[in-house]
VOPAGU-2260 file (C-alpha; in pm, 1 decimal, decimal comma):
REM VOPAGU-2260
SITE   aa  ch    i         X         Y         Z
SITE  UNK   A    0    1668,2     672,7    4177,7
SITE  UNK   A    1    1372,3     494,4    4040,2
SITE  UNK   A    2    1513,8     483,5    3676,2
SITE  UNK   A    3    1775,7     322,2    3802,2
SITE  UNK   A    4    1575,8      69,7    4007,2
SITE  UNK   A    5    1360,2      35,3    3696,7
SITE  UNK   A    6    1675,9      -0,3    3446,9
SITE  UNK   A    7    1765,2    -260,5    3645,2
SITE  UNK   A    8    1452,4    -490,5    3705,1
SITE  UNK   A    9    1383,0    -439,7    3328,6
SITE  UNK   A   10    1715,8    -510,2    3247,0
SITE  UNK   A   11    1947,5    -303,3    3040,9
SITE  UNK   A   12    1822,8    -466,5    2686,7
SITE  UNK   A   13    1455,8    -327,1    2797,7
SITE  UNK   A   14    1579,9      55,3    2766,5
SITE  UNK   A   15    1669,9     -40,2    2412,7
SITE  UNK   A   16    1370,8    -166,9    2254,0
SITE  UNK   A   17    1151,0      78,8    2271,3
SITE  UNK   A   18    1427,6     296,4    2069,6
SITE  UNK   A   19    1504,9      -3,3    1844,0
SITE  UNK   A   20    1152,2     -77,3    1759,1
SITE  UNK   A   21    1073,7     292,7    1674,8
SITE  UNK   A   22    1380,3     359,6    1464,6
SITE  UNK   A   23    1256,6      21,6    1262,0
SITE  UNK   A   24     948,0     155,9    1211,4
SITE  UNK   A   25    1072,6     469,7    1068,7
SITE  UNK   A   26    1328,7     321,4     821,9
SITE  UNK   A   27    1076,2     279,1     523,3
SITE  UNK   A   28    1016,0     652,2     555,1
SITE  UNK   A   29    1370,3     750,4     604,6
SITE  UNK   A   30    1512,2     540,8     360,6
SITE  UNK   A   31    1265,2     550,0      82,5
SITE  UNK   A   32    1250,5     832,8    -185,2
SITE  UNK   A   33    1174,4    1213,9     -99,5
SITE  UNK   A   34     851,3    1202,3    -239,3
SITE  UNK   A   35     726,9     906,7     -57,9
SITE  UNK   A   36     351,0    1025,3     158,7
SITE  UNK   A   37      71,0    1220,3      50,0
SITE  UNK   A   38     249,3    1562,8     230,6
SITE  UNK   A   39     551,2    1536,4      30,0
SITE  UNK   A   40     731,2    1551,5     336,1
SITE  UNK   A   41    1061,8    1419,0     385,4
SITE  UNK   A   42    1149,9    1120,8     610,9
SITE  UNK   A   43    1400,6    1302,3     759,7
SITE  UNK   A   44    1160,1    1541,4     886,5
SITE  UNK   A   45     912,4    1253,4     975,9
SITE  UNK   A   46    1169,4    1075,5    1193,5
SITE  UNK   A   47    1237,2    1381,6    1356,8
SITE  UNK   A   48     907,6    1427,9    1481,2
SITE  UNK   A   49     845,1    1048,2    1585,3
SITE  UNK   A   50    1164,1     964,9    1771,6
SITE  UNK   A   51    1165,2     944,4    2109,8
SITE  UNK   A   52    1308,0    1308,6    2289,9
SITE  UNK   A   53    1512,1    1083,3    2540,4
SITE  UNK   A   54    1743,6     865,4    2444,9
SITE  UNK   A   55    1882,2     594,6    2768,6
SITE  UNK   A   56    2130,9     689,1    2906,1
SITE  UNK   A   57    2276,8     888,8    3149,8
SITE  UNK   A   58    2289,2    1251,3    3117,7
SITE  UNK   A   59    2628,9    1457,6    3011,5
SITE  UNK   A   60    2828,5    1508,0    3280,5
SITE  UNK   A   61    2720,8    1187,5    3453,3
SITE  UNK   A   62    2798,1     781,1    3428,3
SITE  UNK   A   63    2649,5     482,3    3565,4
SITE  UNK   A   64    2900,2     250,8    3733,1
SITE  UNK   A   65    2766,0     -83,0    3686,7
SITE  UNK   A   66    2826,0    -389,2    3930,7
SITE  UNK   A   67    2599,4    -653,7    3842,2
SITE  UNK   A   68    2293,5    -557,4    3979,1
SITE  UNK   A   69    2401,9    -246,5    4157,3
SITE  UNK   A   70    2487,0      54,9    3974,7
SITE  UNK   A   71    2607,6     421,7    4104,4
SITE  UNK   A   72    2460,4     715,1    3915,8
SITE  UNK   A   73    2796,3     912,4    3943,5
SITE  UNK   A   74    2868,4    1276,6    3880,0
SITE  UNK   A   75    3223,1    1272,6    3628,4
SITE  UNK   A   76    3506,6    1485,7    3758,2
SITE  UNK   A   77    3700,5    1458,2    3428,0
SITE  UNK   A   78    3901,4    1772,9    3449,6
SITE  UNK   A   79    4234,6    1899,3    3692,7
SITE  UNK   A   80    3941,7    2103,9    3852,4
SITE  UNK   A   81    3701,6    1894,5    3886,7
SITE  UNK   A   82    3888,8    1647,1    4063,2
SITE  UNK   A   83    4038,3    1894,1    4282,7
SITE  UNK   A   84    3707,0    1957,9    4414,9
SITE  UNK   A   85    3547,6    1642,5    4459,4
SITE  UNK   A   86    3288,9    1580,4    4685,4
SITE  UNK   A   87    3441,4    1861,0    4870,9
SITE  UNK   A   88    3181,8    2087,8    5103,4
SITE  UNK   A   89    2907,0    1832,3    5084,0
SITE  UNK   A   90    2641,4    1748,2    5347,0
SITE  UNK   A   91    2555,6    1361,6    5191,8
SITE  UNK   A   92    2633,8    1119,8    4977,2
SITE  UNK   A   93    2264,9     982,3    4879,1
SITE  UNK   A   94    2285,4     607,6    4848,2
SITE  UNK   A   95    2331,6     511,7    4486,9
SITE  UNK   A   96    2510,1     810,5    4366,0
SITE  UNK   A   97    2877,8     935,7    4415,4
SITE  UNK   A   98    3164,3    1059,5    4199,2
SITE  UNK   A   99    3363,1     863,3    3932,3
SITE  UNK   A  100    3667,9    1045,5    3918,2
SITE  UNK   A  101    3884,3    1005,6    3538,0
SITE  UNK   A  102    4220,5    1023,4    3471,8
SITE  UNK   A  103    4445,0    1057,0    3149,6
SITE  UNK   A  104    4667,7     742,6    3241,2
SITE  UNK   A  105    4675,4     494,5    3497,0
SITE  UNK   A  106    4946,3     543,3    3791,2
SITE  UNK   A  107    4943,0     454,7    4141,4
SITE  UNK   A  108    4683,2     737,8    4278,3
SITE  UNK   A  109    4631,2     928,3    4617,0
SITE  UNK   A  110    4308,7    1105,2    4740,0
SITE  UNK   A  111    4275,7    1324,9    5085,7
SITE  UNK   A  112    3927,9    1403,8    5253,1
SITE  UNK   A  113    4008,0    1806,0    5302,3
SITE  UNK   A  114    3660,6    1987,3    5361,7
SITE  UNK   A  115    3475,0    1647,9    5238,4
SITE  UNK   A  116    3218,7    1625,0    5565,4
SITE  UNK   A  117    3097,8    1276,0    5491,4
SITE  UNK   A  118    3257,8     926,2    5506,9
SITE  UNK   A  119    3323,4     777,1    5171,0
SITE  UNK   A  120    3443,6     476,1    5003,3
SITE  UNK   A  121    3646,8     476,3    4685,4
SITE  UNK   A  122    3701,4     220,8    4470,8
SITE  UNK   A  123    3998,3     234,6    4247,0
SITE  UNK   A  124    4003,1      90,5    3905,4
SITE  UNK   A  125    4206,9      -8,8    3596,7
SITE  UNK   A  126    4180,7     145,1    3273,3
SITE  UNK   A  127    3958,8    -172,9    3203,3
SITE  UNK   A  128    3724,2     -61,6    3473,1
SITE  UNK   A  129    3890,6    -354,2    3733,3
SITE  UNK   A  130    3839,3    -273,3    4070,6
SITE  UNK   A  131    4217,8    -250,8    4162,5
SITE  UNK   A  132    4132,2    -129,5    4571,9
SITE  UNK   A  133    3913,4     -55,7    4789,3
SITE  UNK   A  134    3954,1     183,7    5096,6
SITE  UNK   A  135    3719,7     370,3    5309,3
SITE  UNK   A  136    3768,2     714,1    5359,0
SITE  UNK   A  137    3678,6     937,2    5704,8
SITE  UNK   A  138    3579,0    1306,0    5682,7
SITE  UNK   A  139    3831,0    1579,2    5684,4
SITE  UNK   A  140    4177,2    1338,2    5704,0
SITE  UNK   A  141    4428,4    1536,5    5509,7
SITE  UNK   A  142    4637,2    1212,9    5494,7
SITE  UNK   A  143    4633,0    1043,5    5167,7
SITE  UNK   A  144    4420,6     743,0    5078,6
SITE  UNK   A  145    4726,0     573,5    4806,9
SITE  UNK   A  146    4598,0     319,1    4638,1
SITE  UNK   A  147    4764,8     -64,7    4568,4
SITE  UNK   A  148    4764,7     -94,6    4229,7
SITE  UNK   A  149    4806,6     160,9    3937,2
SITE  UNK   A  150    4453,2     320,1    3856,0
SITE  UNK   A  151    4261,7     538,7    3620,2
SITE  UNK   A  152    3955,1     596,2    3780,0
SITE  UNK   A  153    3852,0     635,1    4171,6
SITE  UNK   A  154    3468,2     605,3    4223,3
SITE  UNK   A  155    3385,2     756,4    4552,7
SITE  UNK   A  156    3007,2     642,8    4715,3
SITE  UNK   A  157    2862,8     684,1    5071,3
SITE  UNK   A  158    3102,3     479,3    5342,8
SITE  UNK   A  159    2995,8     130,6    5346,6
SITE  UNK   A  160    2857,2      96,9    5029,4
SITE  UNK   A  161    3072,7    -175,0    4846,1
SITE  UNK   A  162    3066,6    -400,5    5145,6
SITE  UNK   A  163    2659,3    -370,8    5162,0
SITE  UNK   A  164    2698,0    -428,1    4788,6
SITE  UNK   A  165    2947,4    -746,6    4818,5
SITE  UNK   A  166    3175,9    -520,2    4566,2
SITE  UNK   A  167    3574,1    -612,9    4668,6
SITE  UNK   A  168    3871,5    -615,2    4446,1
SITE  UNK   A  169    3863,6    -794,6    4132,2
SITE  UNK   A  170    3515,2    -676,1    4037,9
SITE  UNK   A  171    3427,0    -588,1    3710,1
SITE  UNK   A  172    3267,0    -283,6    3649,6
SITE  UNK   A  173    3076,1    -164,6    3355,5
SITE  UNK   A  174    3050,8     195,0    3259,9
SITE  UNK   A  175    2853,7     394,4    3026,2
SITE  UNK   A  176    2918,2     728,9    3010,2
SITE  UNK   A  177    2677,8    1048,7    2912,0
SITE  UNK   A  178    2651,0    1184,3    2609,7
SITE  UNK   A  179    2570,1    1561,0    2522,4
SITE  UNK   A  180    2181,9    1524,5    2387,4
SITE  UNK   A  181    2049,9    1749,7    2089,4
């Protein structure tokens, strides 16, 4: 949770530079000619050994959902199975994280709280990452939750959350996905 806190008071352009400023660095030794440096060494092997191990982000399998200031660190459910699951059999919701849930097309889209044991919101959105609806969500209803609108992604957080947040329908999100690091 502190990255996130510190992503955010540093803003998102602050992650960057350090990555920027030590790829720019580098680019004489990676560009120039193979025999460039006393070592004979490469600066393919030289920027290997200087750049940074982490690279901002979130990790694979993970995206933050950002609302202005606020952003969820959300586990993806990307897959039939995945999203079967859910946030099924789980004791909390810590505040700031959730579940972003991601479909293959946008349609009108139901979720049911079977074996989830805490209260949730979900906020659907458009394949432009809209919030299309809002709902909150009590533990163990088997009744559907449909949403309003035609969606392609449900982000599920702790019950209560988008209202603390100020977060209703028409919001625009941002989302950055996770990447598979080397």
């Amino acid at each position: 949770m502190q990255a996130r806190e510190d992503f955010h008071k540093a803003g998102r352009g602050a992650i960057a530079r350090p990555f920027v400023a030590v790829l720019l660095a580098l680019l004489p030794w990676a560009c120039g000619p193979a025999d460039q440096g006393s070592s004979g060494t490469d600066g393919r092997a030289l920027l290997a050994e200087q750049a940074p191990t982490v690279r901002p982000g979130p990790a694979a399998g993970y995206a933050w959902v950002i609302f202005g200031a606020d952003t969820v660190v959300a586990e993806v459910a990307a897959t039939a199975e995945e999203r079967s699951e859910g946030l099924m059999y789980r004791d909390e919701v810590p505040d700031g994280t959730g579940m972003l849930f991601v479909f293959p097309d946008s349609r009108v889209r139901s979720f049911w709280m079977a074996n989830t044991y805490v209260a949730l919101d979900i906020a659907y959105m458009d394949p432009s990452f809209r919030v299309v609806d809002i709902m909150q969500m009590e533990p163990l209803v088997t009744e559907n939750y449909v949403s309003s609108a035609p969606a392609m992604y449900g982000l599920e957080v702790r019950k209560g959350w988008f209202a603390e947040q100020e977060i209703a329908v028409g919001v625009q999100a941002e989302i950055v996905f996770g990447v598979q690091r080397r």
